[in-house]
C-alpha positions, 0 to 999 in steps of 0.5 A, a space after each residue: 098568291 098575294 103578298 098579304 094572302 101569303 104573310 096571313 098564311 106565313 103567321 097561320 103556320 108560325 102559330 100552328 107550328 107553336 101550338 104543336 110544339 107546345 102541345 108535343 111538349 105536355 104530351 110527352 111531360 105527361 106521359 113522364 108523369 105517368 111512367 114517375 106515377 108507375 115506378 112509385 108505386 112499383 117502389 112502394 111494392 117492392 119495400 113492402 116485400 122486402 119488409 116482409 122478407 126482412 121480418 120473416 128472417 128475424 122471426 126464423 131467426 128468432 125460432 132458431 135461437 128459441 130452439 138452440 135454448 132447449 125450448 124451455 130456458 128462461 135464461 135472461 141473457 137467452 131472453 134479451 139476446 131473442 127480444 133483441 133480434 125481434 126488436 131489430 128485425 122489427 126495426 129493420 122491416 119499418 126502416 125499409 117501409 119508410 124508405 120505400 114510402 119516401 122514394 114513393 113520395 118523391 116519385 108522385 112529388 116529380 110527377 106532380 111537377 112534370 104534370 104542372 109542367 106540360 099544362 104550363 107547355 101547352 098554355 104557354 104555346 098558346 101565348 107563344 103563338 098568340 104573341 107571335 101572330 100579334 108582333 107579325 101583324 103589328 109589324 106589317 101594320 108599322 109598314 103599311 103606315 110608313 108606306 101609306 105616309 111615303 105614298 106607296 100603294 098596294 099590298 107592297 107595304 108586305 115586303 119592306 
């Protein structure tokens, strides 16, 4: 193999060699995105299920003190003590929504990120690569005219 048969193989490799690395870099940034994209939804999920567990027990509770009031009382503080707990079960159910919503929407917030991140990797290699085949070629050209100038004949302008 030749001198410059043997550096053109050197800049094909280097350039292969950062376009995988780059391209191994979106894939495993993308399947980040994915697993992110999953657990928002499995935290969406499971907010909903304890809002609904949350609302069951006040509206049991809620049962429970309409039972201890004979049924039938419309004492006030009996009526404001039930409104009471309906209201702060309510409460309590939409606080575990809302939560759920927000871990949600920062999960699909980071997935976004790490999606933008592996299109940036995989552009990024390519003019990674580029750049580097270029700056390999351009110094080889600086030699071969530095030789050229110095008389020297051949592919030995390769090698300094």
């Amino acid at each position: 193999m030749s001198g410059l048969e043997a550096f053109v193989a050197a800049q094909g490799m280097k350039m292969l060699g950062k376009l995988v690395q780059g391209q191994t870099q979106g894939k495993n940034l993308e399947r980040r995105a994915k697993e992110l994209k999953a657990q928002a939804g499995i935290e969406a999920a499971l907010s909903q299920k304890k809002a609904e567990e949350i609302f069951n027990r006040g509206k049991e509770l809620r049962s429970k003190q309409i039972a201890r009031a004979q049924g039938g009382s419309t004492d006030t503080s009996v009526l404001a003590t039930i409104g009471r707990t309906a209201q702060k079960s309510q409460r309590d159910a939409l606080n575990e929504v809302y939560s759920g919503e927000l871990s949600r929407s920062g999960l699909l917030n980071q997935a976004q990120v790490a999606e933008a991140s592996a299109d940036q990797e995989r552009f990024g290699s390519i003019i990674g690569a580029t750049s580097s085949v270029l700056d390999g070629y351009s110094s080889a050209y600086d030699r071969y005219s530095r030789n050229k100038r110095s008389g020297v004949r051949g592919s030995s302008y390769l090698h300094g």
